[in-house]
N, C-alpha and C positions, 0 to 999 in steps of 0.2 A: 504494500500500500504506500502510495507517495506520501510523503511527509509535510504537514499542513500547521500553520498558525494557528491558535485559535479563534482569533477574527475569522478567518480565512474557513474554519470548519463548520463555524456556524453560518456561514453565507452561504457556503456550495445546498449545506440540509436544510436551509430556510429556503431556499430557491428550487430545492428538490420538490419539497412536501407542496410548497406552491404549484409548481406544474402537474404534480400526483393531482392536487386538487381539481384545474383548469382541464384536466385528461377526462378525468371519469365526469367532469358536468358536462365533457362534451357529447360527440355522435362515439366515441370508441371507446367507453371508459373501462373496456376490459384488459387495453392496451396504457394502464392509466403504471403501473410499474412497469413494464418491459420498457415505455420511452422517456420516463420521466429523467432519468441519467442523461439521457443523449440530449434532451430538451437545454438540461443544468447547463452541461459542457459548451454546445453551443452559447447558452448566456456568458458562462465566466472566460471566453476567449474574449468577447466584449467588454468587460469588467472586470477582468484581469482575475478572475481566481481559478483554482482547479480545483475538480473533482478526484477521489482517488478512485482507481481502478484494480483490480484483482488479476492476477495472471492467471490464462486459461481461462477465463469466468467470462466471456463476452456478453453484454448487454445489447438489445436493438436500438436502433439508429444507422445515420448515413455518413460516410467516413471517407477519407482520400489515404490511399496508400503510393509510397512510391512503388516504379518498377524494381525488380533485380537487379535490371542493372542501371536505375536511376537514370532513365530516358524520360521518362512519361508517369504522369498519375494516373494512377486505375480509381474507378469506381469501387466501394466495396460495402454494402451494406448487411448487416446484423439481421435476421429476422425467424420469425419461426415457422415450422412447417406444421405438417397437418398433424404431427405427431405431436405438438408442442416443442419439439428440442429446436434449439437455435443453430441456426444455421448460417450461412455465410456466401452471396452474391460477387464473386469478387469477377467485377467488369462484368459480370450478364451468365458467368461461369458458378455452377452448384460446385460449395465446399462445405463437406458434411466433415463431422469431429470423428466420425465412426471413420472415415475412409481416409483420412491422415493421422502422421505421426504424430504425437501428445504435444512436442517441441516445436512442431511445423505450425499447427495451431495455435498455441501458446503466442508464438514468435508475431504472427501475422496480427490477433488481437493488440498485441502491447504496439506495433507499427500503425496499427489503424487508428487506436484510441489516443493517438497526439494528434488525430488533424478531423476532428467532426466539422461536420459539414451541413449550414442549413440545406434543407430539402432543395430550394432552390438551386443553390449554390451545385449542390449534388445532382441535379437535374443537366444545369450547364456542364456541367464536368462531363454527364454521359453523354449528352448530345452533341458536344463540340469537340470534346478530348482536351480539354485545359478549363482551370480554374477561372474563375472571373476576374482575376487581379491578374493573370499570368499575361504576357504580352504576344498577343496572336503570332507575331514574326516568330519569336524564342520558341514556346510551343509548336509551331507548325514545322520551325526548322528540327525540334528535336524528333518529328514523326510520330505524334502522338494516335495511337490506334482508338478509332472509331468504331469497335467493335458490336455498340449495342446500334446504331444507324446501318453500315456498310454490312457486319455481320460474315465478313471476309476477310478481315486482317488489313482490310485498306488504310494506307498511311496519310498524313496530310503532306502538301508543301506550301510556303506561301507564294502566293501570286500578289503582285503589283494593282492596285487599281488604278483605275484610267486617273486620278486628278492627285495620283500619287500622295493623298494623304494619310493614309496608314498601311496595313498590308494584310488580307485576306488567307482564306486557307481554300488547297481542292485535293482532291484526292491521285494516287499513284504517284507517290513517291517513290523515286527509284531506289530498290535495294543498297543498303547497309557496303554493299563490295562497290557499285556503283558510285552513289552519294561520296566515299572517301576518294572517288579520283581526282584528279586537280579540276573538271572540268565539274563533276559534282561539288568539292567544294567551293567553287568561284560561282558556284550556280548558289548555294547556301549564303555566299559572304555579300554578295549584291543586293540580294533578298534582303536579307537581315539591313544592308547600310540603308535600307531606304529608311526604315523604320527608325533606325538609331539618328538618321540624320535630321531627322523632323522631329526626334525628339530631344534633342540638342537645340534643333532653331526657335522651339518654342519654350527652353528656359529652366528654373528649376521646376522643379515638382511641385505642385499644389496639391496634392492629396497622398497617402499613402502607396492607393492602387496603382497612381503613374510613377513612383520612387520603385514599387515591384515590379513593374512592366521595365522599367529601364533596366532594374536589375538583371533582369531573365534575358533582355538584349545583351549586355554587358557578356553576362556568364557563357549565352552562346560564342559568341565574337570571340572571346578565352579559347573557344574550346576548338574551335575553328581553326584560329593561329596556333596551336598544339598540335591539331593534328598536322596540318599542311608544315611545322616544322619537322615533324614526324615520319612525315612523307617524303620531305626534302631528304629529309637525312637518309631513308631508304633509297634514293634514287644515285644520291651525293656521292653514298659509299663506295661504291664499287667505281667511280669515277673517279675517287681521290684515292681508290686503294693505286690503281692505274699510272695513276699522276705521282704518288711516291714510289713505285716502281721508275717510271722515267725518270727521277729526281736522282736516286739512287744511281740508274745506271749513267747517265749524263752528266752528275753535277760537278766531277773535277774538270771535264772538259769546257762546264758552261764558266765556272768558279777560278779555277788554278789559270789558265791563261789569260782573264783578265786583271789579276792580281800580280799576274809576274810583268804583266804590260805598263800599269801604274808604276811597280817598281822600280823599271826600265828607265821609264821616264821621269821618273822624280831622281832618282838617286844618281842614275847614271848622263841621262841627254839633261837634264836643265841646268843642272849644274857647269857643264860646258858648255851651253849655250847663253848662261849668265855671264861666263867669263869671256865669250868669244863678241856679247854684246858691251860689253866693257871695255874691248881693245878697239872695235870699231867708232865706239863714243869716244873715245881718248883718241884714236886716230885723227877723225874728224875736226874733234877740238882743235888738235894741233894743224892741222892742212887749214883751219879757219883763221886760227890768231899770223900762222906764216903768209896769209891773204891778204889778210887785215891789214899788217905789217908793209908790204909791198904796197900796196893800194895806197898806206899813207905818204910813202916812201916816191909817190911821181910816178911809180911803176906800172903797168898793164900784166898783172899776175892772171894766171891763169886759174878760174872758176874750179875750186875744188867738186871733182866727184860726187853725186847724191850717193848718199847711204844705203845700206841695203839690209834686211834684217837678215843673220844669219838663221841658215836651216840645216835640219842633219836628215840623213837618206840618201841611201845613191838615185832615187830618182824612179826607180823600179814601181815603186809601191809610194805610200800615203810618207808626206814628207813633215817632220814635225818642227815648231817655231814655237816663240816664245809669243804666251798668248795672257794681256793684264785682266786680273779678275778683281773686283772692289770687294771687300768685305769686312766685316765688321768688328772691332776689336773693343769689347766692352769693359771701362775701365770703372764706372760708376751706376751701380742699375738704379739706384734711388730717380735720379732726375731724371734717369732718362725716359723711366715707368712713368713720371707724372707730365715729362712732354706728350707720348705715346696719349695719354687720355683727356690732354687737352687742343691735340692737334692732331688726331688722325681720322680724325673724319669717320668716313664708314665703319671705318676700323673699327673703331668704338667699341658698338658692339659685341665685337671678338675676343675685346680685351673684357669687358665687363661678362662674356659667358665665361671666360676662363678665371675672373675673380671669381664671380658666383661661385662655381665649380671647386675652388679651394677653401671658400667662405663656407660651404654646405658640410664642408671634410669636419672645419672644426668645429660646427656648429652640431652635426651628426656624433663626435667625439664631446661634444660638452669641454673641452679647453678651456681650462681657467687658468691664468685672466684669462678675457673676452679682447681678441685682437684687436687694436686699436682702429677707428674707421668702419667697423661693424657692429651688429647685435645678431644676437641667437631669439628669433621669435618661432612660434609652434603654431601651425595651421593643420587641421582635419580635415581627413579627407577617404572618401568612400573607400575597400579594400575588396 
């Protein structure tokens, strides 16, 4: 038996013996115990309290179970037969105590009795395959079986309506092997974005039932990008097993000959190409100042030679020179971080995702002190 306050004990049996009352003045009042529990539970979902329940002892009433494997809600109600004994409707299917195991029964009552269901509520649930709070797109995309309408196992999918403002359900959904191919799931995730995206453009939530419609979108869209990474990964595999094979057999030839070619030319050709450009600038110089000299001298000297950048290679193949690269040599980051964020323009931005980005590390760490230029603030947010 669930464990109750006593506030809490005397509300569920005050609200019992009321319905007991309200039962038998009605048209059924031989049904005034078998429903007067299911009657309670229905109220204390609204008012917040619970009744207890007995394991194996199931009461009538109308109830939502999940499936096995947590696709879809079934219908499942409590009732009795012509024998008296109670019995059990689950989705339109007879489940007698005599013809299961003590624990299968057991199991099924204690699942059923967390989620009563008013009549209504249980009515939609059988005629559409989802709850009234559930979100048509989330439901139709998990393939909820319409078993007590179709009477075949026909599944839903959603469909788009013409004015695109929410999203519909119709039958023959393609099989479970189908549905997960890329072309089944992009058929799901389309579906699904109409739904999510109108309900993003129209804001937060104003009632509970659109907070659980969004949720049920949400959790599809999860489950979507799971599998399709799932899928990748299946397909991925044997293409990267392939690509590390290639890696493996090629990588001294793609790796070692361009690492001995930098070598070459760092250590060996610039080095004497620095020196060789050294002798022709000092050559220069001096052919210029003995110019200079002549020239002031009354003479007609003859025009020194243009210069020519030395190269190494006999000529055969790719010939190398010396080639000026600018680049950066940081002697002070302080100024220069606070030039960067007041004169880079677009930049900006870049720089402020990558402070964020370090601001969120310490803030994530709680570091005390609190870095100077920042605070650690806390916002909520759905999971």
């Amino acid at each position: 038996m669930q464990t109750q306050t006593l506030e809490h004990t005397t509300k569920w049996q005050e609200v019992r013996a009321e319905w007991v009352r309200k039962l038998r003045d009605g048209k059924t009042p031989e049904k005034a115990e078998d429903y007067a529990s299911w009657f309670t539970r229905c109220q204390g979902l609204k008012e917040g309290f619970d009744v207890p329940s007995h394991n194996g002892k199931p009461e009538c009433g109308y109830y939502a179970v999940q499936s096995i494997n947590k696709t879809r809600w079934c219908t499942c109600c409590y009732q009795r037969d012509e024998k008296g004994t109670i019995v059990c409707l689950l989705d339109g299917g007879l489940r007698h105590p005599k013809e299961m195991k003590l624990e299968k029964w057991e199991e099924m009552w204690t699942r059923a009795v967390k989620k009563p269901l008013e009549y209504a509520d249980y009515k939609h649930l059988k005629d559409t395959g989802r709850l009234p709070g559930e979100s048509e797109a989330a439901a139709a995309d998990r393939g909820n079986v319409v078993s007590i309408n179709a009477g075949n196992g026909a599944t839903l999918v959603p469909t788009a309506r013409t004015d695109e403002s929410m999203v519909t359900t119709t039958h023959n959904q393609p099989p479970e092997a189908v549905a997960d191919t890329y072309e089944g799931l992009l058929n799901q995730f389309e579906l699904l974005k109409i739904s999510a995206e109108n309900r993003i453009k129209q804001g937060a939530a104003k009632t509970k039932e659109e907070a659980d419609q969004a949720t049920d979108d949400a959790e599809r869209l999860l489950k979507i990008g799971k599998k399709a990474d799932g899928k990748y990964k299946e397909e991925y595999e044997p293409l990267d097993q392939k690509v590390r094979v290639l890696r493996v057999k090629w990588n001294i030839l793609r790796t070692e000959p361009d690492e001995l070619k930098k070598q070459l030319k760092t250590r060996v050709v610039t080095p004497w190409l620095k020196a060789e450009d050294d002798k022709q600038k000092a050559e220069v110089a001096r052919l210029r100042a003995e110019y200079d000299a002549a020239n002031a001298a009354g003479a007609t000297p003859t025009a020194p030679p243009p210069s020519t950048k030395p190269t190494t290679g006999s000529g055969l193949g790719r010939q190398s020179s010396l080639r000026t690269n600018s680049k950066c040599k940081l002697n002070n980051r302080v100024p220069f971080i606070l030039y960067l964020i007041e004169h880079s323009g677009q930049g900006r931005q870049e720089i402020d995702e990558v402070l964020q980005k370090f601001g969120d590390a310490y803030a994530r760490a709680k570091t005390d002190p609190v870095p100077p230029g920042i605070e650690y603030v806390e916002e909520q947010t759905a999971v």
